[in-house]
C-alpha positions in Angstrom: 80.8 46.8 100.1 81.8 48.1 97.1 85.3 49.7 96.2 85.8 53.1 95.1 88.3 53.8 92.5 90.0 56.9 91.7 89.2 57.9 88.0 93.0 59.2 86.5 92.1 60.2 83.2 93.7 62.8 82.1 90.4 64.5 80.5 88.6 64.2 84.2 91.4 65.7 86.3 91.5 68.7 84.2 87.5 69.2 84.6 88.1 69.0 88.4 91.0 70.9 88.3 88.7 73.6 86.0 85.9 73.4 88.4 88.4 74.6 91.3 90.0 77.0 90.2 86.9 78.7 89.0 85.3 78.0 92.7 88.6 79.8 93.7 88.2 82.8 91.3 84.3 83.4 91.6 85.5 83.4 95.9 88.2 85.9 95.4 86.2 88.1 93.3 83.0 88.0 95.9 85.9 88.9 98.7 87.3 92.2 96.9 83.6 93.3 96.1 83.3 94.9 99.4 82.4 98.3 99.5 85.5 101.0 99.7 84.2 102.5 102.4 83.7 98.8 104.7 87.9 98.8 104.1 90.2 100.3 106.5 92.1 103.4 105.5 95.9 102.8 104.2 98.0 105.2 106.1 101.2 106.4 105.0 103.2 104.1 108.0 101.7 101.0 107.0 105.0 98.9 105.8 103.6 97.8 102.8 102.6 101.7 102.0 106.2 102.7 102.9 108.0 100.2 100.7 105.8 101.6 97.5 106.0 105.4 98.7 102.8 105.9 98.6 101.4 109.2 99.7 97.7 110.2 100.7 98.1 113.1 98.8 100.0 113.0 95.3 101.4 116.7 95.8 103.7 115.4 98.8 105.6 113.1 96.8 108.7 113.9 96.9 110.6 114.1 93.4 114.0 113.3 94.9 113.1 110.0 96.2 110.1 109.3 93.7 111.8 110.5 90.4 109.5 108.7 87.8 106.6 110.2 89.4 104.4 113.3 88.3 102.2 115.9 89.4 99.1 114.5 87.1 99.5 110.8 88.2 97.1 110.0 91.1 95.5 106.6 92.3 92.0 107.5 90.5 93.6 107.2 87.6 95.7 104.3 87.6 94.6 100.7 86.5 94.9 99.3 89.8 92.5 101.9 91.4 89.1 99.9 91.3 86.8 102.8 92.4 84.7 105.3 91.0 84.1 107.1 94.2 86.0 110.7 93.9 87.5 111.0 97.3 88.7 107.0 97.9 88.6 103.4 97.0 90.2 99.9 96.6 93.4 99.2 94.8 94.6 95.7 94.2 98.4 96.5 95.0 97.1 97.6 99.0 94.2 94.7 99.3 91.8 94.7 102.1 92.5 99.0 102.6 91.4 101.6 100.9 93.8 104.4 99.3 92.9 108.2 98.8 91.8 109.1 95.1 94.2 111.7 95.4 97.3 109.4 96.8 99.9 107.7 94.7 102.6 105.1 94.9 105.4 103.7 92.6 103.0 100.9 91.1 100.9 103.5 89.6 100.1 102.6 86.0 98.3 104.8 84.0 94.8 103.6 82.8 94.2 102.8 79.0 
């Protein structure tokens, strides 16, 4: 019977650690793929929803509690919106929901 050895050159664990992490990345890409409207709506009383504000409907921010926020800024067109469906879609701040196109939360960032 032969003996197997484990090769520990430096050179070969980085191609296997390579070939993982891209196994990894190509798996979490295929999982966010899913259609916006397969995801669950994000309500306002979900906890993670609560801790960013977010709102279903940009206009019901309130400015008292959400000063940096602005009447123009909604989730269609922030860089963490993933969508181009005009009513809602996926963000990757709320994964696995879908948030209104119209909605907003204190992550928004403003797409380039």
């Amino acid at each position: 019977m032969k003996k197997s050895t484990i090769d520990l050159k430096r050179r070969n664990i980085l191609k296997k650690s390579l070939v993982g992490l891209t196994a990894v990345a190509a798996g979490s890409i295929i999982a966010t793929s899913a259609s916006a409207d397969e995801l669950p709506e994000l309500t306002e009383d979900d906890p993670m929803a609560i801790g960013l504000g977010y709102k279903k409907d940009t206009a019901t921010v309130d400015a008292a509690t959400q000063p940096k926020h602005t009447a123009d800024q909604r989730c269609d067109g922030c860089a963490l919106y993933t969508s181009k469906s005009a009513t809602a879609g996926a963000c990757a701040i709320f994964p696995g929901k879908q948030v209104s196109a119209s909605g907003w939360c204190s992550a928004y960032a403003k797409k380039s």
